[in-house]
C-alpha positions as CSV (number, residue, x, y, z in Angstrom):
1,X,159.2,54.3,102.9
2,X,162.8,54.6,105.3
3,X,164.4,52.2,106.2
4,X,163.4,51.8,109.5
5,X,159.9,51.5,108.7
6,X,161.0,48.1,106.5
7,X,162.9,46.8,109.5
8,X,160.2,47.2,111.7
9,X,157.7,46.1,109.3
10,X,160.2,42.4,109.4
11,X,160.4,42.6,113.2
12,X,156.9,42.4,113.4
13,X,156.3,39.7,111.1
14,X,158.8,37.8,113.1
15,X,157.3,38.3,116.1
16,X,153.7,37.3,114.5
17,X,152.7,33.8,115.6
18,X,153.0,31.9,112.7
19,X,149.2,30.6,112.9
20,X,148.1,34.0,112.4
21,X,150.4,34.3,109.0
22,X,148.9,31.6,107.5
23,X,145.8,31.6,108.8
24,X,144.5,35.0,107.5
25,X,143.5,35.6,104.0
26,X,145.7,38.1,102.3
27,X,143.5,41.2,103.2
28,X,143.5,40.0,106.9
29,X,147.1,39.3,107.4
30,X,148.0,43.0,105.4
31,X,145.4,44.5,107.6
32,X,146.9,43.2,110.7
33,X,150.5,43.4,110.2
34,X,149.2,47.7,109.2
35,X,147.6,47.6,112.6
36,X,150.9,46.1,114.5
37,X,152.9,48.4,112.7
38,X,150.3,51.8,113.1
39,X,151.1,50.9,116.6
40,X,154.6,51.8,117.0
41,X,154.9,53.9,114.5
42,X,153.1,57.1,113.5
43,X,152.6,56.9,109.8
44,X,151.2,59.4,107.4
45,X,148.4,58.5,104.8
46,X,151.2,58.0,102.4
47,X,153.7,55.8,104.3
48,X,150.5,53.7,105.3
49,X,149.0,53.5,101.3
50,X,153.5,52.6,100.9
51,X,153.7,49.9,103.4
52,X,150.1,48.4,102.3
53,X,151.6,47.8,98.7
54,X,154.7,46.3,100.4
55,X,153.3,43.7,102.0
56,X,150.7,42.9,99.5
57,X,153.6,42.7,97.5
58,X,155.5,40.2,100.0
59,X,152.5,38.1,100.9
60,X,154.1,35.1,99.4
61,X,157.0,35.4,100.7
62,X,155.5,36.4,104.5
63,X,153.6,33.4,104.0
64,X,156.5,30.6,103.2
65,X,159.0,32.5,105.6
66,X,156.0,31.3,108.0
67,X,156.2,27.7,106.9
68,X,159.8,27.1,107.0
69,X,159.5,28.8,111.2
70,X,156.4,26.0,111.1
71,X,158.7,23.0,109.8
């Protein structure tokens, strides 16, 4: 995964109401933020399976990033 899809990948996050990050269970909220990101960017199979791994690997953090915006 480049570089710019990680950066975009954060922008969306910030931009996602922070309801909606804590909100969702963890295959919801990787599911959407895939969805956000499919949107602007054209990924391949690979970058998608990639980025899916990412943020399943960054839930936690995604999730108290979203909690400190909330406090």
């Amino acid at each position: 995964m480049n570089s710019s899809a990680l950066r975009h990948l954060w922008f969306v996050i910030e931009e996602t109401q922070t309801s909606a990050l804590l909100g969702f269970s963890d295959a919801e909220l990787i599911q959407q933020l895939l969805k956000r990101v499919e949107k602007d960017k054209l990924l391949t199979g690979e970058e998608t399976n990639t980025m899916r791994a990412y943020i399943r690997s960054r839930v936690p953090l995604i999730r108290d990033l979203a909690m400190a915006r909330s406090a």
